[in-house]
N, C-alpha and C positions, 0 to 999 in steps of 0.2 A: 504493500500500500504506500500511497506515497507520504512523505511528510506532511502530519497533519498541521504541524505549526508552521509549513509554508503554506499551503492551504489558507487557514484561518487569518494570514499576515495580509493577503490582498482580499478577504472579505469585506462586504462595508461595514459589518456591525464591529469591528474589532480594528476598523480604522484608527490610528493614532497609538493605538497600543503597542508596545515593543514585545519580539518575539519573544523576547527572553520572560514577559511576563505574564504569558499565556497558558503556561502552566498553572498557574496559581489560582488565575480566570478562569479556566474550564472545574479546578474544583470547586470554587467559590460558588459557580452556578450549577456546579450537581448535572453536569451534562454526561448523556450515554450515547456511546456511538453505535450503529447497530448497520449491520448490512441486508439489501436486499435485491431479490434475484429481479430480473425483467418482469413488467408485469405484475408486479406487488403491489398493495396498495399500503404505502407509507401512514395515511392518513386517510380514513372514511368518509366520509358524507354521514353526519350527524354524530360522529364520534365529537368530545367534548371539543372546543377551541382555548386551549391552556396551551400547548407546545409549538415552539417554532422549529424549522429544520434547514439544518445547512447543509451541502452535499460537499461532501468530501470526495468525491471519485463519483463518475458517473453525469446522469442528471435524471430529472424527473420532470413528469407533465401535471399540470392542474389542470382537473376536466371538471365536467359537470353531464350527468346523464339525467335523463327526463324518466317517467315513469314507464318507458317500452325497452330502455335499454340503450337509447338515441343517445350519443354522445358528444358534446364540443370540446377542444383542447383550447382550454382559455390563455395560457401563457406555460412555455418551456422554462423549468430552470437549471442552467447548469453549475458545474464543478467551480465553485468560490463564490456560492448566490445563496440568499435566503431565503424561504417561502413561510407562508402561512403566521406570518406577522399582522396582514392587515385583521382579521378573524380572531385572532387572539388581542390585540390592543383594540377591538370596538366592541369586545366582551360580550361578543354574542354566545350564547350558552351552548350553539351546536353550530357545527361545519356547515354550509351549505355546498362544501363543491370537495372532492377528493383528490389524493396526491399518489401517485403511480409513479412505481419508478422505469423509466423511457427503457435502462437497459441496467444492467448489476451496475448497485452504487451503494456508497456507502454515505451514511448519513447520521450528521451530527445533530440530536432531540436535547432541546432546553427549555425549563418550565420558564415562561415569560415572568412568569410572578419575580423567579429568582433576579432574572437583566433588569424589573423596575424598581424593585424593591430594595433599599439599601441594606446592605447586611449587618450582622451584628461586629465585623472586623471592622467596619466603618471601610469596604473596601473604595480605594479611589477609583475605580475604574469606571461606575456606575454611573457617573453624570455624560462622561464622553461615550459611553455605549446607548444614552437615551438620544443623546444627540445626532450620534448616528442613524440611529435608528427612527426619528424623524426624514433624514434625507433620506431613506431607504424607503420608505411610505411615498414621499414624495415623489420620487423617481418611477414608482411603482406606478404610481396614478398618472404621470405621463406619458409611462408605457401600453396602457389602457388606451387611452386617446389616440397612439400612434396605430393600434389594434383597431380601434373603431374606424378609423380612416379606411383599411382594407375592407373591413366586412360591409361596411354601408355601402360601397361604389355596387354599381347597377349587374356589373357582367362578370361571368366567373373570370375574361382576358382582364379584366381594368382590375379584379382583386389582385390576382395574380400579380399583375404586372406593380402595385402598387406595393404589395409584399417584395415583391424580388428586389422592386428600386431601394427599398429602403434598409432592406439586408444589404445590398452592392454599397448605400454608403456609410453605413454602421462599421463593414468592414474595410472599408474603403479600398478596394478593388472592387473590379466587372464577372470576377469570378471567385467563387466563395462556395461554401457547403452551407445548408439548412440544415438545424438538428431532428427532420421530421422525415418518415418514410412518406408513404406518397398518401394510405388511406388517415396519420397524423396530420401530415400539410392539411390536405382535404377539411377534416374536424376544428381545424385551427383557422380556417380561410370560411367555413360553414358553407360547401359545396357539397355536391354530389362528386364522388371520387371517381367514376367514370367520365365524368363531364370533365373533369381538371385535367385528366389523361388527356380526353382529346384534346382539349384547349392548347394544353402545353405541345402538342405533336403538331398543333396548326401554329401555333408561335413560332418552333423550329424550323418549321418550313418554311415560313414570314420571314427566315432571317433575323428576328428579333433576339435569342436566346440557344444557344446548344446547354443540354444536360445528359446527365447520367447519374442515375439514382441520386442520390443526395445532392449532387454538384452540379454547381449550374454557373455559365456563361455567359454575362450581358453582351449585347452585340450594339454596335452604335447606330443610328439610322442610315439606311443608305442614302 
């Protein structure tokens, strides 16, 4: 596994804090690291909202299924990310959405109570871990917004293409990987995954984009 205190060092919750005293933090907040296979579910739909999770290796999906089994992937998180902070800090008493992990990962479970609540060491760490954890909310709800930009446009080519541009400049290259197979892009873009198939094979032949499984190719207009 890889070092988890380089892991936790380019986290946002542990921003500011030095590696060297991270040890001391993870006992302080009584945190358990626990692994899980592809397809696990990390975290339920109506299991309590008390723990947040950080991924140490891997990543995870947040979905939401409707009452047949219908499912959306509402945001990917990967290796140095946190989830399930906004649920736990609006003190809702049950989950509304579950946490799956994408492929084997490992994942770091901390009771929120312990990150807000100051301890009885009088630990220093807890005013800059709240603070963090505000711009981690923040950022959260931007990423939302940037979400809502893809699903509202009218056509599965104009989601597509809206998702693609804004991964090309997140990463800042024309060519980049997506952390989604084809029927997760789909749940995550709220299309039919056949429809996205062809779309994307009519794209290719448009000359707008070559891919291959994950990896995909901006092309510039001719």
């Amino acid at each position: 596994m890889k070092n988890i205190f380089g892991v936790l060092s380019v986290c946002p919750l542990f921003q500011g804090i030095a590696e060297s005293d991270l040890s001391s933090l993870l006992a302080c907040l009584s945190s358990v690291r626990r692994r899980f296979a592809k397809g696990d579910f990390v975290f339920s739909a109506d299991d309590a909202a008390a723990q947040v999770g950080v991924v140490l290796e891997g990543g995870v999906n947040i979905i939401q299924e409707d009452y047949w089994g219908n499912r959306v992937i509402l945001s990917h998180v990967e290796t140095g990310e946190l989830f399930g902070e906004a649920f736990a800090c609006a003190g809702v008493p049950k989950l509304p959405v579950s946490v799956v992990a994408a492929e084997a990962s490992v994942i770091l479970l901390i009771d929120l109570a312990r990150i807000v609540t100051t301890c009885s060491s009088a630990c220093a760490f807890h005013a800059g871990m709240l603070q963090n954890l505000l711009q981690i909310l923040a950022r959260k709800n931007l990423s939302l917004i940037r979400k809502m930009e893809h699903v509202t446009r009218r056509t599965t080519r104009e989601k597509l293409l809206s998702y693609l541009s804004a991964r090309a400049k997140e990463v800042g290259y024309p060519s980049f990987d997506v952390p989604f197979n084809r029927q997760e892009m789909a749940d995550y873009l709220a299309v039919d995954r056949s429809a996205m198939s062809a779309e994307l094979s009519k794209m290719q032949s448009d000359g707008l984009l070559t891919y291959a499984r994950s990896h995909f190719e901006l092309r510039a207009n001719s």
